[in-house]
FITOR-904464 format. One record per residue (C-alpha): residue number from 1; residue in three letters; x, y, z. Coordinates in Angstrom, 3 decimals. Example, Ala and Ser with C-alpha at 12.3 -4.5 7.8 and 13.67 -1.06 7.14 Angstrom:
! residues 2
{1, "ala", {12.300, -4.500, 7.800}}
{2, "ser", {13.670, -1.060, 7.140}}
//
This chain:
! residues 295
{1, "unk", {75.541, -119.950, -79.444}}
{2, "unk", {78.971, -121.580, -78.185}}
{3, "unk", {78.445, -122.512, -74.654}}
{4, "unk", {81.407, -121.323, -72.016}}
{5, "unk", {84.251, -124.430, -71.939}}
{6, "unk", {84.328, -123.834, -67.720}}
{7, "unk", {80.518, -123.614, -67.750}}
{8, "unk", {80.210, -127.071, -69.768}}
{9, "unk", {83.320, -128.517, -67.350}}
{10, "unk", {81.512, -127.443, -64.165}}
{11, "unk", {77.791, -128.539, -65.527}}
{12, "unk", {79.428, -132.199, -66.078}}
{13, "unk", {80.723, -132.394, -62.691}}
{14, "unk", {77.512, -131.840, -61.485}}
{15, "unk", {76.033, -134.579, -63.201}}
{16, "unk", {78.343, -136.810, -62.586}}
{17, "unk", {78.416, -135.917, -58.813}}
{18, "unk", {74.548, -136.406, -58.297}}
{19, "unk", {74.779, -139.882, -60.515}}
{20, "unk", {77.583, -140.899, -57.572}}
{21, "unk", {75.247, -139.159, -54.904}}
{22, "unk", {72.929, -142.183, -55.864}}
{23, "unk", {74.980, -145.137, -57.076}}
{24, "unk", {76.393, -144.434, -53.482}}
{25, "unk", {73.228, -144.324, -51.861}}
{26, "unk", {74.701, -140.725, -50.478}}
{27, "unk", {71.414, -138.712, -50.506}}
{28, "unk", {68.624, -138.984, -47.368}}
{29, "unk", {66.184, -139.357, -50.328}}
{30, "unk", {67.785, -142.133, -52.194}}
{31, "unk", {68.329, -144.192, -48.992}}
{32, "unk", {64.840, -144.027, -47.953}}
{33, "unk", {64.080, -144.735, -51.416}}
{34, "unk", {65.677, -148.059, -51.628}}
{35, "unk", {64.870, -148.603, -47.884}}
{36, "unk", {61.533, -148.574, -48.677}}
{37, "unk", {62.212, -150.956, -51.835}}
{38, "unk", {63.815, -153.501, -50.133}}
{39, "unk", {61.876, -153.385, -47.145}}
{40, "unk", {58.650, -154.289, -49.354}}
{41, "unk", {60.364, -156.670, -51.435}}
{42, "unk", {61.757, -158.363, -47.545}}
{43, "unk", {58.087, -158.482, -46.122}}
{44, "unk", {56.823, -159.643, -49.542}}
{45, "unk", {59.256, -162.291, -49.920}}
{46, "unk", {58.176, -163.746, -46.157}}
{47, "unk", {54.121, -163.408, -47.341}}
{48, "unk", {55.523, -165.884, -50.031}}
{49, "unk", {57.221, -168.202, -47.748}}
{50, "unk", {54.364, -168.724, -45.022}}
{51, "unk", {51.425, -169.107, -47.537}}
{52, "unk", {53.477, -171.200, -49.960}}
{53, "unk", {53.379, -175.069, -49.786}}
{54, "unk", {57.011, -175.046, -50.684}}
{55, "unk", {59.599, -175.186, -48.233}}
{56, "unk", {62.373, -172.321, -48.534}}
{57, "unk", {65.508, -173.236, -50.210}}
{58, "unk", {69.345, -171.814, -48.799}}
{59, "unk", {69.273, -168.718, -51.553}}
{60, "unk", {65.663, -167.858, -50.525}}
{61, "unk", {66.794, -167.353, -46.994}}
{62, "unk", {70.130, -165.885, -48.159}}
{63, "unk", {68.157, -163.192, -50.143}}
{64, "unk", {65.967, -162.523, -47.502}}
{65, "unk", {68.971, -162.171, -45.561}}
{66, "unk", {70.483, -160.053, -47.031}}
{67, "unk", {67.512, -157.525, -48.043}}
{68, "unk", {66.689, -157.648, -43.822}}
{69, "unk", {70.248, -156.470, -43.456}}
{70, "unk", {70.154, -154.202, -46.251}}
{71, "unk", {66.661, -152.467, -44.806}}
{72, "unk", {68.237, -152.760, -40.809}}
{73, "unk", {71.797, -150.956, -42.234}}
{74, "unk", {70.033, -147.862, -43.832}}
{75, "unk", {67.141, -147.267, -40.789}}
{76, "unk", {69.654, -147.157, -38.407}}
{77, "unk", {71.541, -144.850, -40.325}}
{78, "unk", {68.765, -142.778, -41.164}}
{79, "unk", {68.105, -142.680, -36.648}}
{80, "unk", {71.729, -142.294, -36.479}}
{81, "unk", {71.272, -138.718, -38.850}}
{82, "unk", {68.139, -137.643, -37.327}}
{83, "unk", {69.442, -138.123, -33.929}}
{84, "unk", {72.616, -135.712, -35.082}}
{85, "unk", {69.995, -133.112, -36.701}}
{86, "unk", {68.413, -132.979, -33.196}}
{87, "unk", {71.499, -132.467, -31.386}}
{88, "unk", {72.473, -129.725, -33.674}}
{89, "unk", {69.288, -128.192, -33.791}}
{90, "unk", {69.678, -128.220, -29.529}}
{91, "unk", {72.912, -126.546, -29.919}}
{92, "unk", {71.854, -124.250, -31.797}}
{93, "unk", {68.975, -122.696, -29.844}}
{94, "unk", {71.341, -123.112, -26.696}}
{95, "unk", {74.191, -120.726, -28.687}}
{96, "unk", {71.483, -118.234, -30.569}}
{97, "unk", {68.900, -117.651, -27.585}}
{98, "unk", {71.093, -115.709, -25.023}}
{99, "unk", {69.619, -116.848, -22.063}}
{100, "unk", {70.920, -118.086, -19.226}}
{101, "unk", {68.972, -120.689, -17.299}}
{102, "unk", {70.084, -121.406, -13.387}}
{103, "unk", {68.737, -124.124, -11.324}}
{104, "unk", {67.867, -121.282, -8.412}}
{105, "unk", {68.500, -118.178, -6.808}}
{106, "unk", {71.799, -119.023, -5.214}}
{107, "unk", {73.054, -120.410, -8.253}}
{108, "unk", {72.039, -117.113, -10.095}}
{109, "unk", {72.882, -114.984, -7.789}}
{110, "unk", {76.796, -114.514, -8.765}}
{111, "unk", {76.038, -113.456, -11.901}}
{112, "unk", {73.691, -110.795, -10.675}}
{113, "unk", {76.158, -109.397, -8.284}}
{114, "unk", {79.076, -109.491, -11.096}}
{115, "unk", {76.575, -107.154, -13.461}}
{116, "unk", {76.025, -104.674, -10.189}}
{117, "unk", {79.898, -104.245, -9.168}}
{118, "unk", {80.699, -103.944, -13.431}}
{119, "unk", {78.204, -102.137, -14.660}}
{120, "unk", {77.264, -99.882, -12.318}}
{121, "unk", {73.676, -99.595, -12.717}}
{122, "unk", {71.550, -96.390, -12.756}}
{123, "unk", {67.805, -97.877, -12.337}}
{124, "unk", {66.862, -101.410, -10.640}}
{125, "unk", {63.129, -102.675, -10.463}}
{126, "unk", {62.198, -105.127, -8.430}}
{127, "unk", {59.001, -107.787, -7.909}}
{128, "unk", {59.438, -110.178, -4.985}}
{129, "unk", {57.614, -111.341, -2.071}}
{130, "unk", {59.478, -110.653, 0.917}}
{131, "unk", {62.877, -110.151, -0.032}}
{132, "unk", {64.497, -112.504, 2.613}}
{133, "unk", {66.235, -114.671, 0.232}}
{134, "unk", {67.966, -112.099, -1.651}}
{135, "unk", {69.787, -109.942, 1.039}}
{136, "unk", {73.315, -110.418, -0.358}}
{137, "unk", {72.054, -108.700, -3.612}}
{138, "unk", {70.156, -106.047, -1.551}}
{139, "unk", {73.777, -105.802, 0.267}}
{140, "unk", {75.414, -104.619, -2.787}}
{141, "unk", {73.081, -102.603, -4.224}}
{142, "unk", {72.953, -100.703, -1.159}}
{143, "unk", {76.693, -100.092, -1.746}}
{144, "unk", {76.641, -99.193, -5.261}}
{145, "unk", {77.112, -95.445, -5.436}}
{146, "unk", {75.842, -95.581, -8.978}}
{147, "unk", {72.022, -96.390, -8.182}}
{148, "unk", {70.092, -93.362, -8.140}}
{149, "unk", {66.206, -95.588, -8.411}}
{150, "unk", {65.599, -99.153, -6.346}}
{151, "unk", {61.780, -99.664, -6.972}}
{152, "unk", {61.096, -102.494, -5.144}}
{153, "unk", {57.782, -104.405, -4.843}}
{154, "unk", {56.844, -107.282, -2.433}}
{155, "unk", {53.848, -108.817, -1.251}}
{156, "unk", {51.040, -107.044, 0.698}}
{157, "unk", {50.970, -108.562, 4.062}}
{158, "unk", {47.032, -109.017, 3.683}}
{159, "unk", {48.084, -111.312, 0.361}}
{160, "unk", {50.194, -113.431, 2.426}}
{161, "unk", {48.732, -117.009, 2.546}}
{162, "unk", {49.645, -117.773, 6.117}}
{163, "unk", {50.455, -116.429, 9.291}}
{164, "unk", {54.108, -117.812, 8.937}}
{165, "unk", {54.263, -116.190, 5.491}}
{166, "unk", {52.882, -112.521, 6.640}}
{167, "unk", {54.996, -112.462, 9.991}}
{168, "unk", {58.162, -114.512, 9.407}}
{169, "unk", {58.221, -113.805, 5.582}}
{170, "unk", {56.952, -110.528, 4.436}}
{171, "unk", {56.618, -108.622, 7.830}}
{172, "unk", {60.477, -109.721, 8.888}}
{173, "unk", {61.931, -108.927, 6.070}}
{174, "unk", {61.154, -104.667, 6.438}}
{175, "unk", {63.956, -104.452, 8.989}}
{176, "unk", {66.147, -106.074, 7.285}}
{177, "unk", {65.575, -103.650, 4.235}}
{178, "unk", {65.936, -100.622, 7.088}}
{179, "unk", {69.126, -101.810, 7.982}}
{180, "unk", {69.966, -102.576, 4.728}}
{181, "unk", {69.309, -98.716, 3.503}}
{182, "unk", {69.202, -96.436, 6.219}}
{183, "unk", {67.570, -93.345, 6.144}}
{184, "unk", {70.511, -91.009, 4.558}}
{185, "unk", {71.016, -92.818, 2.121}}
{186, "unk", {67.424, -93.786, 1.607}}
{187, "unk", {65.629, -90.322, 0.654}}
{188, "unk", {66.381, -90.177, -3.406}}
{189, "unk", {66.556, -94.288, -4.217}}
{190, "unk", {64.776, -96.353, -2.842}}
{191, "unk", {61.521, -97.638, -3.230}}
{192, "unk", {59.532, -100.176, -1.331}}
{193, "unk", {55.328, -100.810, -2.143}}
{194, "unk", {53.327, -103.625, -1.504}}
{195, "unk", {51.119, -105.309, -4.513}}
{196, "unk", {47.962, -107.071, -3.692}}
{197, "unk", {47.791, -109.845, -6.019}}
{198, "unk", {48.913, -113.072, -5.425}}
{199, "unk", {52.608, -113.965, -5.996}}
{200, "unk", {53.603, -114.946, -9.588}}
{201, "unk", {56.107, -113.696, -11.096}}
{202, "unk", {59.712, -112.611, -9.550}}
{203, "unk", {63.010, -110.788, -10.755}}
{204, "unk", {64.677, -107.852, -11.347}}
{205, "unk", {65.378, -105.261, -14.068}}
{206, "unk", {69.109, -103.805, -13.576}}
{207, "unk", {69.325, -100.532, -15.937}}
{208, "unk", {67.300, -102.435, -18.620}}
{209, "unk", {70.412, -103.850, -19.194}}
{210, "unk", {69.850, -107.012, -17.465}}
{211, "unk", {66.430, -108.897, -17.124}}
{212, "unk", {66.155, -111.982, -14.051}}
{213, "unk", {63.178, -113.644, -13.921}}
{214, "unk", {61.850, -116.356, -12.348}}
{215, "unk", {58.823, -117.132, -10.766}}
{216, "unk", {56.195, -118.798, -7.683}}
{217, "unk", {54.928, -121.966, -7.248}}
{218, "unk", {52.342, -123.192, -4.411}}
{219, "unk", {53.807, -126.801, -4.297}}
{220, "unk", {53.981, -128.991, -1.167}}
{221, "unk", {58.218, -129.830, -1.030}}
{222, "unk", {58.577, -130.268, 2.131}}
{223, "unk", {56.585, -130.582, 6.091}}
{224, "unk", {57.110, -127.555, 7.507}}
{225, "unk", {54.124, -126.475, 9.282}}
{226, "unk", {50.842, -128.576, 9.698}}
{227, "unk", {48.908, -128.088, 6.981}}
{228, "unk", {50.772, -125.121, 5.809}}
{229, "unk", {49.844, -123.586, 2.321}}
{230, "unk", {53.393, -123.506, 0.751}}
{231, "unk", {55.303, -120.789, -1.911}}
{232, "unk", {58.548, -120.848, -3.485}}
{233, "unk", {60.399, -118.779, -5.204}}
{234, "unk", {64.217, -118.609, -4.916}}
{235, "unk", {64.288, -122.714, -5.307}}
{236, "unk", {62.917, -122.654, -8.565}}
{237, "unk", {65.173, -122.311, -11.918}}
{238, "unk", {65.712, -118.256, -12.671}}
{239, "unk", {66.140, -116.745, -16.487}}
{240, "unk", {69.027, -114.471, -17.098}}
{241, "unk", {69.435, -112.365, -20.616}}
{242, "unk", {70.770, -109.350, -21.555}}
{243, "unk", {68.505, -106.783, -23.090}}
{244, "unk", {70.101, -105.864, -26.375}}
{245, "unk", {68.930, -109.629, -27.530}}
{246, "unk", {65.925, -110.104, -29.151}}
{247, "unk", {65.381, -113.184, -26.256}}
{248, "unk", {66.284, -110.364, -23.456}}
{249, "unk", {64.320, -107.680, -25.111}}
{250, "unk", {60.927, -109.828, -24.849}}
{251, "unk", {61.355, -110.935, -20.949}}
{252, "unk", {62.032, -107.443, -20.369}}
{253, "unk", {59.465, -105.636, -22.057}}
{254, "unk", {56.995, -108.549, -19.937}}
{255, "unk", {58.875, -108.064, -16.829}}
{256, "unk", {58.140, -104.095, -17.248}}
{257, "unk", {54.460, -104.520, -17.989}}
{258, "unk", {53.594, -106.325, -15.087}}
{259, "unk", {56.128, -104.237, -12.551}}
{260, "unk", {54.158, -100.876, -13.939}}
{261, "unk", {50.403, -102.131, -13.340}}
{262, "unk", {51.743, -103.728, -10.081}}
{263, "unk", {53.288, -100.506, -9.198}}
{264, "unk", {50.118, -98.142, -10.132}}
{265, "unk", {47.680, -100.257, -8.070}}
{266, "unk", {50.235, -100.581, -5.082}}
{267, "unk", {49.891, -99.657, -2.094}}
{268, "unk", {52.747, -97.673, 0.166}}
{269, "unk", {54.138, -99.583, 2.867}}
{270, "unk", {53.830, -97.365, 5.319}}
{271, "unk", {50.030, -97.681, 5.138}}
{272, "unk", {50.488, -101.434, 4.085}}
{273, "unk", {52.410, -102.252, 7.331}}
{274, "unk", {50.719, -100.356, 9.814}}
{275, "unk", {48.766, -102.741, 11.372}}
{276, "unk", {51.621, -104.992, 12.020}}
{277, "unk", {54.599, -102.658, 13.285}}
{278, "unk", {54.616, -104.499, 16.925}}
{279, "unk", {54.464, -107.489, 16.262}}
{280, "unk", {58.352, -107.694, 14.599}}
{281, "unk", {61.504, -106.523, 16.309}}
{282, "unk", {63.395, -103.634, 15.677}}
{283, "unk", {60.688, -102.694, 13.281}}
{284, "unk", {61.447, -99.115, 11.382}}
{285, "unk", {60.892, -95.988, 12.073}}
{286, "unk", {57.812, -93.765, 10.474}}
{287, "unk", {59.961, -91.318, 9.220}}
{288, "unk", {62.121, -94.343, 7.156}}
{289, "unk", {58.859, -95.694, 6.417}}
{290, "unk", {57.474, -92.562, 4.728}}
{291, "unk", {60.231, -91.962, 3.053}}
{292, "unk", {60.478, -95.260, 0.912}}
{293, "unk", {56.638, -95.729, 0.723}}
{294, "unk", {56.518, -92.493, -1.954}}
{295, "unk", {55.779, -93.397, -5.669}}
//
């Protein structure tokens, strides 16, 4: 059988190319090849020179010289290549992941408000503790005419793990939320129940269309209060991803889990507040309490 003239050309440049890829040293393999070579023949040659009785002439050092060099030249290229693979390999999970990582809740917040006043969401779920460090978001969502659901849940005041925390924290931060979304506006979307659990997880499902999470920590940062048992939440770093990626998808599929057991085993917070009403200002009335305490 004749062979094809362009199939014989293009098989010779092959050959010819891989013969240069290794006269050239240009393949990984080849250089660690003769790295390795000349690094044995290096540490062999300086066995030789400290148990011989001979002392070491001008071309023995020159060739050991030389095959140092040699073996120094080709491991810091090979560092030099690795050190590119990881950078590329970096970039790549930064471009291909889809999701945005802020150092905190201010820095994160922007981006949040620029989905609400776009996008115009329908549904919004919501885990936090108190709310207080989130008011301009609860600002515009309360003047989004597109919302017709705000589920929110925060912490049950008897899961508070201070004084401070239940009264200047989770207690305080009802009024606000009354103000916030007064009563006629307050009947058909929102949503405000208190889980019992302690604080872990935080962040928000807009439309499931955008997923924010983030989450609590019981560190010591700073004195505050004698002996005070400390949480934080809107100082630590917050995730940000769309849904229709695959990286969005699985935060918001784990987001929605845990909102929908919190949410079954919540309690109202009418009934969750009660026992507190007079001990914070300008506290809300029954009727507005009722009315966002339904399921």
């Amino acid at each position: 059988m004749v062979q094809n003239p362009d199939n014989a050309i293009a098989t010779s440049r092959a050959v010819i190319t891989r013969i240069l890829d290794i006269a050239l040293l240009r393949t990984p393999s080849t250089r660690r090849l003769i790295s390795g070579v000349a690094g044995i023949i290096f540490i062999g040659l300086v066995i030789i020179n400290i148990f011989s009785d001979l002392v070491a002439d001008q071309t023995f050092i020159r060739i050991n010289g030389i095959l140092l060099l040699f073996f120094v030249l080709i491991i810091l290229e090979e560092v030099a290549e690795s050190r590119a693979k990881i950078s590329q390999h970096l970039n790549s999970l930064s471009t291909n992941n889809n999701i945005e990582v802020y150092e905190n809740e201010i820095s994160a917040s922007q981006r949040q408000l620029e989905f609400i006043q776009h996008h115009n969401p329908i549904d919004v779920r919501m885990i936090e503790y108190s709310t207080r460090s989130i008011e301009p978001l609860l600002s515009v969502l309360s003047g989004s005419g597109s919302i017709k659901t705000i589920r929110i849940l925060i912490s049950h005041p008897e899961a508070a793990i201070s004084e401070y925390q239940k009264i200047q924290r989770i207690l305080s931060a009802v009024p606000i939320l009354a103000r916030k979304f007064p009563l006629r506006s307050t009947g058909s979307n929102l949503r405000v129940r208190c889980y019992n659990s302690s604080a872990t997880i935080r962040g928000r499902n807009f439309d499931n269309r955008l997923i924010v999470v983030g989450w609590y920590t019981y560190d010591v940062r700073r004195q505050l209060l004698p002996d005070e048992v400390q949480i934080w939440g809107d100082e630590n770093p917050v995730l940000i991803a769309t849904v229709d990626t695959d990286q969005g998808e699985k935060l918001a599929k784990a987001f929605d889990e845990i909102f929908e057991r919190l949410w079954h085993e919540s309690e109202g917070l009418d009934r969750a507040t009660r026992a507190y009403s007079s001990l914070v200002p300008g506290w809300p009335t029954n009727l507005w309490l009722r009315a966002v305490s339904r399921k």
